[in-house]
C-alpha positions in Angstrom: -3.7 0.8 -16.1 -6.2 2.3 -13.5 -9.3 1.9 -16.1 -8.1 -2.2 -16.7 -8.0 -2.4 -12.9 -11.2 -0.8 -12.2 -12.9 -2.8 -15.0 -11.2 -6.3 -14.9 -9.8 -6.6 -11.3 -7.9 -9.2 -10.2 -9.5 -11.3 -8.0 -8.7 -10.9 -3.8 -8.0 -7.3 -4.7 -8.7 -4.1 -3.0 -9.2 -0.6 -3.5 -9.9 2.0 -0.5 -10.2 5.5 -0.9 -9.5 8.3 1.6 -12.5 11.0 1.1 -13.0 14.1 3.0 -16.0 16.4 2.5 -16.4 14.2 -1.0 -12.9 15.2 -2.4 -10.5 12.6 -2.4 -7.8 12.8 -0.5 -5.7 9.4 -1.1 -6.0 6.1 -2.1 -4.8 2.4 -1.6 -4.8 -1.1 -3.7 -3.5 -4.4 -3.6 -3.3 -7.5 -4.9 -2.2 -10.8 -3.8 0.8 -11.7 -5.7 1.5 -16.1 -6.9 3.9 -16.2 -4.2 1.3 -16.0 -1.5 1.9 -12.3 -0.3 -0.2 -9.2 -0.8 1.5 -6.4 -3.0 0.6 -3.0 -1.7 0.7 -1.3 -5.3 -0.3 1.9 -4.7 -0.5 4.0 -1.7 -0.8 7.6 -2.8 -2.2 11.4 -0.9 -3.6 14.0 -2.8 -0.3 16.8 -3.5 -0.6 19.4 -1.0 -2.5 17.3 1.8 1.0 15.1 2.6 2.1 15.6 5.6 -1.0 15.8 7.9 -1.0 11.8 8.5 -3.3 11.0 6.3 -1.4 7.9 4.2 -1.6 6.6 7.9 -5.3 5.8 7.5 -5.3 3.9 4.2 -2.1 2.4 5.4 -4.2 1.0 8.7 -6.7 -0.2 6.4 -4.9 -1.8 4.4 -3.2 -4.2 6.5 -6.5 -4.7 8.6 -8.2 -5.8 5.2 -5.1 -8.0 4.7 -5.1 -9.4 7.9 -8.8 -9.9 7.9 -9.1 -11.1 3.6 -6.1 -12.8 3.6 -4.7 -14.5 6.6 -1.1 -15.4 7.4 0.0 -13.5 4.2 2.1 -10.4 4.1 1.8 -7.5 3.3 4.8 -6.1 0.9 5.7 -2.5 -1.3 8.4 -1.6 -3.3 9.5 2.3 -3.1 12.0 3.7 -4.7 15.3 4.0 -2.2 15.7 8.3 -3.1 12.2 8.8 -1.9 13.2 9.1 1.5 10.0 10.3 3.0 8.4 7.4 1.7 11.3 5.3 3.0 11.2 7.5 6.3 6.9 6.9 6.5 7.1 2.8 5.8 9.8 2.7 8.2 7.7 4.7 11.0 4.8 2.3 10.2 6.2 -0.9 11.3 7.8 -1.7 7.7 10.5 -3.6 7.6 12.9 -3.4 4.9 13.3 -7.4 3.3 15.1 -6.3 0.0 16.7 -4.1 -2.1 17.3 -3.6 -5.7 17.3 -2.5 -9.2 13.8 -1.7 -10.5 13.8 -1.6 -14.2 11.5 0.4 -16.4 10.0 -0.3 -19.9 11.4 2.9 -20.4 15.0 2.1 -20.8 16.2 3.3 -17.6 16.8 1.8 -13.7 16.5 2.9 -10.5 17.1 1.2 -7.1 14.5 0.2 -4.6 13.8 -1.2 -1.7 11.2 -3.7 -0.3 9.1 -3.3 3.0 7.2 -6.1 4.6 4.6 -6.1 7.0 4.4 -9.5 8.7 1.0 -11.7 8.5 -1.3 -10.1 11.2 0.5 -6.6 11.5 -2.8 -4.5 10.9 -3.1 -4.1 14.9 -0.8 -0.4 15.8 -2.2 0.9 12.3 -6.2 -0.6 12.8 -7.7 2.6 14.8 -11.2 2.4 14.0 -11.6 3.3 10.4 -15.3 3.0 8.8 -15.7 -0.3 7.3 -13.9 -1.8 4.5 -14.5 -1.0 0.4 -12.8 -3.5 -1.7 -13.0 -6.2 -4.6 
């Protein structure tokens, strides 16, 4: 999935990567979706550097590139409803919860989820400076 991205991406897509002393720490994409939002796809920290507020950063950038790439569009996720810290870190960050229900894997098997939206032009409490934007 991540090589098809990274070779063929979709256009109005992004990818930014959190990177420390060149290791990577985290990264970010999205995708504008046919029904005018932007799907925040992947928002993922390094195992073992959670918990120091670093998902904060790509978060912030993510919704400023948003905000700035794609105007009056939101911003939306789906997480799965027992990842609680996830739940509890969307909901910290100005997420607010527009759905729930069953996600279904190709694998045979469902699980539920919720949805979190950022409204168009919610990049502002998240936006503290970062360096400049990377994205396609």
């Amino acid at each position: 999935m991540w090589r098809a991205r990274l070779d063929d991406p979709v256009p109005g897509a992004a990818l930014f990567l959190a990177v420390e002393a060149g290791r990577l720490l985290g990264f970010v994409h999205l995708e504008p979706k046919p029904d005018g939002r932007i799907l925040l796809d992947s928002l993922h920290v390094r195992p073992g550097d959670s918990g120091r507020g670093l998902g904060r950063l790509p978060l912030g950038r993510a919704l400023a590139w948003a905000a700035a790439a794609h105007p009056g569009r939101d911003v939306y996720l789906e997480v799965l409803q027992d990842d609680t810290r996830a739940v509890a870190f969307y909901e910290r960050h100005g997420g607010h919860r527009t759905a729930s229900r069953v996600c279904r894997f190709d694998q045979s098997f469902e699980l539920p989820e919720f949805e979190y939206t950022w409204p168009a032009g919610a990049a502002g409490p998240l936006d503290d400076g970062l360096p400049a934007e990377r994205g396609r």
